[in-house]
C-alpha positions in Angstrom: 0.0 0.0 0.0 2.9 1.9 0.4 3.6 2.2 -3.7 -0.2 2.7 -3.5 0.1 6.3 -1.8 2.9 7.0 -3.2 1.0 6.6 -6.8 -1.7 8.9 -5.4 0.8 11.8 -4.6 2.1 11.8 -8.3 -1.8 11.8 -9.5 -2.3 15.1 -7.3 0.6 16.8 -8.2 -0.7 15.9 -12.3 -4.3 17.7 -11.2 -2.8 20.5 -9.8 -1.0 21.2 -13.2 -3.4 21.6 -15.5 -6.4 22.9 -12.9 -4.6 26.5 -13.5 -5.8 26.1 -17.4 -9.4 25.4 -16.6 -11.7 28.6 -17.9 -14.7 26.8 -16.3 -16.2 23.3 -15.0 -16.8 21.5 -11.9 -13.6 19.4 -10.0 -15.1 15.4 -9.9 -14.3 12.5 -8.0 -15.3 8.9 -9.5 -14.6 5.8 -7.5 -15.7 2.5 -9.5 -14.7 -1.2 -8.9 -13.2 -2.4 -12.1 -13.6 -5.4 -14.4 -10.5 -6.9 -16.2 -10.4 -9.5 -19.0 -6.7 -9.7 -19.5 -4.8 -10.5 -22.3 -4.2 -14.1 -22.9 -0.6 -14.2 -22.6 -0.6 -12.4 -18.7 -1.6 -15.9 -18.1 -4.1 -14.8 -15.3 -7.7 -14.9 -14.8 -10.3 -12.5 -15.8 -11.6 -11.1 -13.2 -13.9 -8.7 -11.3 -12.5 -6.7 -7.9 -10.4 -3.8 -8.8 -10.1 0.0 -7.7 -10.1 2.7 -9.9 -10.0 6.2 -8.9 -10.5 9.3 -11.8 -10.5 12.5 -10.2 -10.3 15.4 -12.7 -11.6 19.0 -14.2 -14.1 20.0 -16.7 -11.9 22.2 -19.1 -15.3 23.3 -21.5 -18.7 22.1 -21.7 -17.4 19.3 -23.5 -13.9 18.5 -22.6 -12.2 17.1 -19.1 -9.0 16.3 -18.0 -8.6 13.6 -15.5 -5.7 11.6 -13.4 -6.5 8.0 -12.9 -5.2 5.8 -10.2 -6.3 1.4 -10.7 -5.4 -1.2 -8.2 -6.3 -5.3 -9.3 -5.1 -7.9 -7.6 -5.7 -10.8 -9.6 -5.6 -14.7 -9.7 -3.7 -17.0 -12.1 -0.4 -18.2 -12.5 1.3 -16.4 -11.1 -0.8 -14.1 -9.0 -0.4 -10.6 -10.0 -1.0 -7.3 -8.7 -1.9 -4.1 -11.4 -1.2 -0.2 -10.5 -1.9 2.1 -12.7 -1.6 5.5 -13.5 -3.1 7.8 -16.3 -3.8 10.7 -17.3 -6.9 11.0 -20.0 -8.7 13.7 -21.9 -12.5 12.8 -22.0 -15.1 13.9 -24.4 -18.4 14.4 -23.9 -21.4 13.8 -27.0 -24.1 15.1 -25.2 -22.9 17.4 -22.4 -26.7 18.7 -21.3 -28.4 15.5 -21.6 -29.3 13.3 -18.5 -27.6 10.4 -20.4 -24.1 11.5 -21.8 -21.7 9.0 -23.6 -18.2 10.0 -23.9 -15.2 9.2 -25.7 -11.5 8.7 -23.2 -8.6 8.5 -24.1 -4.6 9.1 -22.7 -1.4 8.0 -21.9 -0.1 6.1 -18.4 1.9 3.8 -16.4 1.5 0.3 -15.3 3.0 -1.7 -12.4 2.8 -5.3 -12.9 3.9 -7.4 -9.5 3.6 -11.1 -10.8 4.2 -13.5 -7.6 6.2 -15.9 -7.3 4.5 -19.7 -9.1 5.9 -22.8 -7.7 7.6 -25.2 -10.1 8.1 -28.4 -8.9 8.9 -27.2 -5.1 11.2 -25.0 -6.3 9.9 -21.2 -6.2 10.8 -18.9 -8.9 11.5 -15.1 -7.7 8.6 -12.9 -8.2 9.5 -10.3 -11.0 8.1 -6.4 -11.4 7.4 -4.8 -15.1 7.1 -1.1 -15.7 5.4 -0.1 -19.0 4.4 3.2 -20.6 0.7 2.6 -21.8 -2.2 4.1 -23.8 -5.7 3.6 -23.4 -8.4 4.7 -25.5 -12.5 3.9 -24.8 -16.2 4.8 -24.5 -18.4 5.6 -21.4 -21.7 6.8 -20.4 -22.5 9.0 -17.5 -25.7 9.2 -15.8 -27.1 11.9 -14.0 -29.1 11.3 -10.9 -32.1 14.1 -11.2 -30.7 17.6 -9.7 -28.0 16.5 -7.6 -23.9 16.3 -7.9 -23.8 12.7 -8.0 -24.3 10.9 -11.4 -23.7 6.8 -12.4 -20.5 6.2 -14.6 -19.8 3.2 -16.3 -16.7 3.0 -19.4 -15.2 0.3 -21.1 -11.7 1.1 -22.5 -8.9 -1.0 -24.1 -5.3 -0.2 -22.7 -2.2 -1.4 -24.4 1.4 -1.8 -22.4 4.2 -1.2 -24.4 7.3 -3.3 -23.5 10.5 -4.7 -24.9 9.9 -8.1 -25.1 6.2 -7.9 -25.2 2.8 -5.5 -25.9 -0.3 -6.7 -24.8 -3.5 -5.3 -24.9 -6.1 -5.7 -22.0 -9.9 -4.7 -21.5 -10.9 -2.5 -18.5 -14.9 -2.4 -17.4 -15.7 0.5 -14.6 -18.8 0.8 -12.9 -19.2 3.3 -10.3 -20.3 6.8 -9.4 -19.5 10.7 -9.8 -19.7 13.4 -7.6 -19.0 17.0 -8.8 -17.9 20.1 -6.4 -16.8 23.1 -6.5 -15.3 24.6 -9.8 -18.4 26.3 -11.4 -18.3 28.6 -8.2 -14.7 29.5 -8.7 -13.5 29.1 -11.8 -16.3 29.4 -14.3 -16.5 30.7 -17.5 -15.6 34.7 -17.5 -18.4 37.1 -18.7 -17.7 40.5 -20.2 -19.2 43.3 -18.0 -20.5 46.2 -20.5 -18.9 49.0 -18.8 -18.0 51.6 -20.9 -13.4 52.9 -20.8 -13.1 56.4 -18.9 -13.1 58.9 -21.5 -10.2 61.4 -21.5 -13.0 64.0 -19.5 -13.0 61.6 -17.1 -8.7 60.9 -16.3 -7.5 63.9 -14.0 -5.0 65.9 -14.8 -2.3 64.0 -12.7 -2.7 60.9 -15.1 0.1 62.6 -16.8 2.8 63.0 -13.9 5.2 60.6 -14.0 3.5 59.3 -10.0 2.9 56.2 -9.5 -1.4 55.8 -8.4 -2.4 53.1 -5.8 -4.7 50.4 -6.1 -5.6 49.2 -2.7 -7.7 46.6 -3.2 -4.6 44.8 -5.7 -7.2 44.0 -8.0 -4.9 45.4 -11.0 -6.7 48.3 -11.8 -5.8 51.4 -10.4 -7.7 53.7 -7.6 -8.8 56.4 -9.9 -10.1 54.3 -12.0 -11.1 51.2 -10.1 -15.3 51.6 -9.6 -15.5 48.9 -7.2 -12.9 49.6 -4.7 -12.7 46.9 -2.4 -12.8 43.8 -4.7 -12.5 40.6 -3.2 -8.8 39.3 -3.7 -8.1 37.1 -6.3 -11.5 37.4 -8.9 -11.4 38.5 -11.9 -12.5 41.9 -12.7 -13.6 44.0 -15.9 -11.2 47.1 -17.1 -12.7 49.2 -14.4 -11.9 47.2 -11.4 -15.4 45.5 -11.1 -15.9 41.9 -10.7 -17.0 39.8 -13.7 -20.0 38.3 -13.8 -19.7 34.2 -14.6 -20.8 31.9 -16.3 -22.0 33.7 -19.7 -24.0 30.9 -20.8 -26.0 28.1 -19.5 -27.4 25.2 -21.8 -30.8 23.3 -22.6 -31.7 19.6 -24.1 -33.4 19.5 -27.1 -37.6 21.6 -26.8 -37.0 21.8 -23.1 -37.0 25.3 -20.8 -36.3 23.0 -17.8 -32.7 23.9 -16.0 -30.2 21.2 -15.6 -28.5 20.3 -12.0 -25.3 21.6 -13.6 -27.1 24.9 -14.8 -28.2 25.7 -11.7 -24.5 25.2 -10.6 -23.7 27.5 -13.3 -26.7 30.1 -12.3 -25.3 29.8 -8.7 -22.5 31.4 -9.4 -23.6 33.9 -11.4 -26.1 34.5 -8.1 -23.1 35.0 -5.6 -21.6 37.9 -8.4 -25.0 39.8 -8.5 -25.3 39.2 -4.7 -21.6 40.9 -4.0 -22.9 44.0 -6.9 -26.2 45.2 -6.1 -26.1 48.1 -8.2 -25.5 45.9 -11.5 -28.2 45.0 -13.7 -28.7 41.9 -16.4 -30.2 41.1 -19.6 -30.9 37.3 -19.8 -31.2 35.9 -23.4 -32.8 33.1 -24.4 -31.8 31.2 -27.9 -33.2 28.1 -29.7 -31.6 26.4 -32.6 -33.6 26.1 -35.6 -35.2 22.9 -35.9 -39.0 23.5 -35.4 -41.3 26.5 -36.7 -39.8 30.0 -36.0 -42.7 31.2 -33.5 -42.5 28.1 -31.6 -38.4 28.6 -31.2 -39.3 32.1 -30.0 -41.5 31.3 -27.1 -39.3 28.4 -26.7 -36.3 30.7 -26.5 -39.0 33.3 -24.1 -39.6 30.4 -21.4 -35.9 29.7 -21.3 -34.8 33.1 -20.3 -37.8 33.0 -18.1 -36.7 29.9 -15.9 -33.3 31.1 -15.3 -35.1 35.0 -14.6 -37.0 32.6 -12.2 -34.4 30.5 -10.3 -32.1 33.8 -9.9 -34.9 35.7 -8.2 -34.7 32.5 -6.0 -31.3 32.7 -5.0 -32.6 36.2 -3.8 -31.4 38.3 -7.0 -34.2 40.8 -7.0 -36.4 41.1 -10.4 -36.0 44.6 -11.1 -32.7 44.1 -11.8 -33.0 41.2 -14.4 -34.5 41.6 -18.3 -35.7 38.3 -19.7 -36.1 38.6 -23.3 -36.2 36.0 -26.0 -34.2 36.1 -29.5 -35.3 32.6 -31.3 -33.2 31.1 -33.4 -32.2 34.5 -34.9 -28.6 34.4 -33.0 -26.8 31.2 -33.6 -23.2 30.7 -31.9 -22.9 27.4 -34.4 -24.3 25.6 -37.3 -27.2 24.2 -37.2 -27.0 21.5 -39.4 -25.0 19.7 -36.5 -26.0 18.2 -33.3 -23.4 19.6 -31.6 -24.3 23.0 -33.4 -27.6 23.1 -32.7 -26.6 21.9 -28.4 -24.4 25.0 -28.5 -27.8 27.4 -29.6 -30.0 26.2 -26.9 -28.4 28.4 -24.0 -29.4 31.6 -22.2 -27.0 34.6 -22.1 -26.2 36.8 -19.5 -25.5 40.3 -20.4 -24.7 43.2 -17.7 -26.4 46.1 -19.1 -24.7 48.6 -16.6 -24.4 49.8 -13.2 
């Protein structure tokens, strides 16, 4: 177990590496128990048992990254024991649907102990191989209604490379997903619509060759920060106040309902307007264009409306939010894709101004 933790430090210090080039997603932990039909020449048992551990980012609406950790201790002859570690890029088909299949995909490392087989009373000494590895597969996850927690299942095929021998075994996963924390923090920026100073506006000292403060180190300076006192480390617009994120939240196919992860979205969105009372929104809602163009405008109408809804909830008051629906008449994709017409069933949230 010792090689074990030592496995799990390395797959931290991966996370932590590419976490600082996420622009917005959820973190996710997925423990499964793992299936493994071997290749024939391991001379060991298929067999059900294993650990597997994925913890990882959502990079986009479509994209993750993740660090995979698998223990197997397996029958045959010889007994062997399997660590692994990877690092995958996973692809999502259907990011807003209840039921999403995904493609996976990386590179790794695998541990193989094989024990020590007894040949006539005589033992033979147990042996270790180290192999560089790629794995490639398909999964499904499943989400479970409005909560964080969704079902994950994947089969994937991962090939060892070695120099006497490559062999090729298949991996089954079953288990579960629970997503936290990202889509507050580190969500997809929104531009605010504030307007530059004008050159009325800069005093006369701009010009001096004196350095001005900003005391709230939020990058802009004090006589032209308009939100003095911004919490450290958010991001803020060119006058100092903080962005409001995400910028878009997403819809399945002739539905107006919101999505456990768009509320996560919306939430966060929520704590920005909270912090900025005096800032006020346009929400706008899109369709693609499959369907008659007045039903994709009241379609488009509804889904502004539900998210106008669920941020009045979170105690945003309504005077401060514009619902209005645009149809299919903006498109951020083409439509004659189905990952087009995914991207043009959103709302937008657009600061109008302070």
């Amino acid at each position: 177990m010792n090689r074990l933790s030592k496995l799990v430090t390395v797959a931290v210090m991966f996370l932590a590496s590419f976490a600082a080039m996420a622009d917005e997603g959820d973190w996710y932990i997925a423990p499964s128990i793992v299936y493994t039909d071997d290749d024939g020449d391991r001379l060991i048992d298929d067999a059900l048992g294993g650990i597997q551990l994925q913890v990882g980012r959502e990079m986009s609406k479509r994209w993750s990254l993740e660090g995979l950790l698998l223990y197997h201790d397996i029958d045959g002859y010889p007994e062997q024991e399997h660590l692994e570690l990877g690092f995958n890029a996973v692809g999502k088909f259907l990011p807003d649907s209840r039921f999403s299949p995904y493609a996976i995909g990386g590179l790794g490392y695998l541990r193989a102990d094989v024990g020590e087989p007894d040949f006539g009373g005589i033992p033979a000494a147990g042996t270790t191989a180290n192999s560089a590895t790629a794995t490639a597969g398909l999964g499904l996850e499943i989400a479970f209604g409005d909560s964080s927690w969704s079902l994950r299942t994947e089969w994937r095929l991962r090939h060892t490379f070695d120099s006497d021998d490559s062999l090729t075994d298949l991996i089954g996963t079953l288990g579960v997903q629970y997503s936290f924390g990202g889509s507050a923090k580190r969500a997809a920026p929104m531009a605010v619509a504030a307007a530059e100073p004008t050159q009325a506006e800069e005093p006369a000292q701009d010009m001096a060759p004196v350095p001005v403060a900003d005391s709230d180190g939020d990058g802009v300076r004090d006589d032209r920060d308009r939100c003095p006192g911004t919490l450290a480390g958010v991001a803020v617009d060119a006058v100092g106040c903080e962005q409001i994120r995400p910028k878009s939240v997403y819809f399945d196919t002739e539905s107006a309902v919101l999505s456990a992860r768009a509320k996560d979205k919306l939430d966060a969105a929520a704590e920005v307007l909270a912090r900025h009372p005096e800032l006020k929104v346009e929400i706008a809602g899109h369709a693609d264009s499959r369907g008659p163009e007045d039903y994709n405008q009241a379609l488009s109408e509804r889904r502004a409306e539900a998210v106008r809804r669920y941020l009045e909830t979170k105690g945003i008051d309504s005077a401060r939010m514009t619902a209005r629906g645009y149809g299919e008449s903006q498109p951020v994709a083409s439509n004659d894709t189905l990952l087009g017409q995914s991207d043009n069933r959103r709302v937008e949230l657009h600061a109008m101004g302070r």
